[in-house]
C-alpha positions as CSV (number, residue, x, y, z in Angstrom):
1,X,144.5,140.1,41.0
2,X,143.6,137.5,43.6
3,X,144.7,140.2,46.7
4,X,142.4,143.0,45.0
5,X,139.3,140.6,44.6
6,X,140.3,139.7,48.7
7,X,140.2,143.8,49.3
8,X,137.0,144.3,47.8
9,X,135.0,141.6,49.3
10,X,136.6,142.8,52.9
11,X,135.4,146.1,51.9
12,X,132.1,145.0,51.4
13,X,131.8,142.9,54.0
14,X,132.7,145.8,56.3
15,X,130.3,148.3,54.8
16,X,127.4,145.8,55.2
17,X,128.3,145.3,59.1
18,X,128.7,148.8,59.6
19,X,125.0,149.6,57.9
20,X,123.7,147.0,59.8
21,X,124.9,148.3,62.8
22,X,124.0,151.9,61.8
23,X,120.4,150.5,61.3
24,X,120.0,148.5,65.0
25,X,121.3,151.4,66.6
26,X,117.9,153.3,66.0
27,X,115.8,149.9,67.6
28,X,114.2,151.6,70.9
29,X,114.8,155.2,69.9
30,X,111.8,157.5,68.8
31,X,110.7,158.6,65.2
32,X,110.8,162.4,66.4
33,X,114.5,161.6,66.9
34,X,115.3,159.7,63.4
35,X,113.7,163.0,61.6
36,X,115.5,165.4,63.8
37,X,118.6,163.5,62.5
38,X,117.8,162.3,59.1
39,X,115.4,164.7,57.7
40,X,112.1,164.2,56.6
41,X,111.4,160.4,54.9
42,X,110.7,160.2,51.9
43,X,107.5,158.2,52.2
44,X,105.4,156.9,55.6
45,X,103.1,154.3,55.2
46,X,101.2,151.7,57.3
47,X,102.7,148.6,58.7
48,X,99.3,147.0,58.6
49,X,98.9,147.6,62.0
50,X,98.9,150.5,64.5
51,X,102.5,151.5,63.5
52,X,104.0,153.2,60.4
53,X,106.7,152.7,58.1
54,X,109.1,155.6,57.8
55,X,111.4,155.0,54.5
56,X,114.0,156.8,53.0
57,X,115.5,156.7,49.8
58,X,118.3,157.4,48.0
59,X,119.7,156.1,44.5
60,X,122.5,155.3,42.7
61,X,123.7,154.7,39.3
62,X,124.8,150.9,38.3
63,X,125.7,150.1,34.4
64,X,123.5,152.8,33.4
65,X,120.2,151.7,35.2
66,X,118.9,153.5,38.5
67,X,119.2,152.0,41.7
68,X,117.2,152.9,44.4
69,X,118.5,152.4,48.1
70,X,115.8,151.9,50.9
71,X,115.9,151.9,54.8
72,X,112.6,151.3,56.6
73,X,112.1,152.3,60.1
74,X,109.1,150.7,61.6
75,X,107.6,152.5,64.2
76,X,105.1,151.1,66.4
77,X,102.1,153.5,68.0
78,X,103.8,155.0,71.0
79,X,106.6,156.2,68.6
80,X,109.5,153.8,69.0
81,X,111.0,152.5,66.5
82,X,110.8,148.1,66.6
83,X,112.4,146.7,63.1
84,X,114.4,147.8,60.5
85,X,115.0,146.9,57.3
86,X,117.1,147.7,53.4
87,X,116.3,147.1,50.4
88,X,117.8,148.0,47.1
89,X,115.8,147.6,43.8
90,X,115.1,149.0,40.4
91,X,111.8,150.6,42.5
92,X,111.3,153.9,44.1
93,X,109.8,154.6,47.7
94,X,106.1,154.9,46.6
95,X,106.3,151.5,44.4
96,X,108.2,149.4,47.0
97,X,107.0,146.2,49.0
98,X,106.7,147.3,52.8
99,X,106.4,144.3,54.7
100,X,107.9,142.3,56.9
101,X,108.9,138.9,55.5
């Protein structure tokens, strides 16, 4: 029991430093590239600034309750992409808390 718990918390630990890198990779790059790659966000707001927020969404079930998965791509005014950030919550795109904290 003990070597399976030790498997699954490796696996996790892997999957978050692979999304994390996944996610800094984009830092520099342009917004016209992330939507030639990803597709169309779901939702682009303000960052409260000159930039935007480009987030997309997808969700998952967990014991029967919706889970929605976020990544943000903040995008400054020339286009470039300057933070990241994920978020998972029992909130869609258009409900979720955008900034920075």
């Amino acid at each position: 029991m003990k070597k399976l718990f030790y498997f699954l918390l490796c696996l996790i630990l892997l999957s978050c430093a692979s999304e994390k890198k996944l996610m800094t990779s984009w830092l520099g790059n342009s917004k016209k590239n992330l939507v030639l790659k990803w597709g169309p966000p779901k939702r682009i707001a303000s960052d409260g600034g000159n930039g935007e927020i480009y987030i997309y969404e997808t969700n998952s079930m967990f014991y029967n309750t919706v889970r929605y998965n976020h990544r943000m791509f903040y995008v400054d005014k020339s286009g470039k992409i300057y933070s990241w950030r994920t978020a998972t919550g029992p909130v869609p795109a258009r409900q979720i808390n955008l900034y920075i904290k």
